[in-house]
C-alpha positions in Angstrom: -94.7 -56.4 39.3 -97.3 -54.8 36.9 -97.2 -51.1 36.2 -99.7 -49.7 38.7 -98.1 -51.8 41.5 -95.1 -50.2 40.7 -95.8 -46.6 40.5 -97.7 -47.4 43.9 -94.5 -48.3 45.2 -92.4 -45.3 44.1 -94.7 -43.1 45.0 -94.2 -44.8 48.5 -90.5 -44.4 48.1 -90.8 -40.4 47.1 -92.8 -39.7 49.9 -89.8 -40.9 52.1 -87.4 -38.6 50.4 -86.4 -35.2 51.3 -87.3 -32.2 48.9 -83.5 -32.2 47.7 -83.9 -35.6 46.5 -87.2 -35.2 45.0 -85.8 -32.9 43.2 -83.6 -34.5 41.8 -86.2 -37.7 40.8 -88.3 -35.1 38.8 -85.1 -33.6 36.8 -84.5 -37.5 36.3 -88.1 -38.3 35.1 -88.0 -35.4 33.0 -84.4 -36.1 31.1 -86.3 -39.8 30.7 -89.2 -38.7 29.2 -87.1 -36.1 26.7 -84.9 -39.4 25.7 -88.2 -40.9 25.0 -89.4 -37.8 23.0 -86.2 -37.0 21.0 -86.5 -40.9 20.3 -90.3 -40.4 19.0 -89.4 -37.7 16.9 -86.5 -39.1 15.4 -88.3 -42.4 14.1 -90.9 -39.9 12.9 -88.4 -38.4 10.5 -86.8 -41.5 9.8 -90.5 -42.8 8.3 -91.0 -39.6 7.2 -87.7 -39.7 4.7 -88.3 -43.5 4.4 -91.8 -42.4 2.5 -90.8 -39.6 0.6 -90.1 -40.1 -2.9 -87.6 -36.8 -2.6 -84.4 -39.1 -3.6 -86.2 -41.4 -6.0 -84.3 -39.0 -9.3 -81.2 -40.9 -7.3 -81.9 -44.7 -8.5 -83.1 -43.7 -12.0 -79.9 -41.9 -13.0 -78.2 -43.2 -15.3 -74.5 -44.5 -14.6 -72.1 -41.8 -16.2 -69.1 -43.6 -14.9 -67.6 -47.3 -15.5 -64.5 -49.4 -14.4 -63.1 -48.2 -17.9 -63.3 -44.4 -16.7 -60.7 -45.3 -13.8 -57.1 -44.3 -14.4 -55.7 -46.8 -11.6 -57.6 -50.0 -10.4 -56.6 -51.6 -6.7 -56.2 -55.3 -6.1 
């Protein structure tokens, strides 16, 4: 079934439901579409941080510390 079919048929379906239930549809549809959003926004600041060159200082340190530094090694 292809998307306009299937709104077509939901609609169908929510005009069959009392005002309680349709109620309830909407706060459903909106919780859905605020899932989708947080999920948009979060992939945005992942590409966002993913681009930045903020913790590039990070990978051009400098290692201060060695396996000689330690004062008890684990086998």
């Amino acid at each position: 079934m292809n998307r306009q079919a299937l709104i077509e048929n939901t609609l169908k379906k929510l005009k069959r439901l009392p005002d309680s239930r349709i109620k309830e549809v909407s706060d459903f549809a909106d919780f859905l579409l605020s899932k989708i959003d947080e999920q948009m926004i979060q992939e945005g600041i992942q590409q966002i941080v993913a681009d930045s060159d903020t913790f590039d200082f990070v990978m051009e340190d400098e290692e201060i510390y060695s396996v000689k530094d330690l004062k008890e090694k684990y086998k």
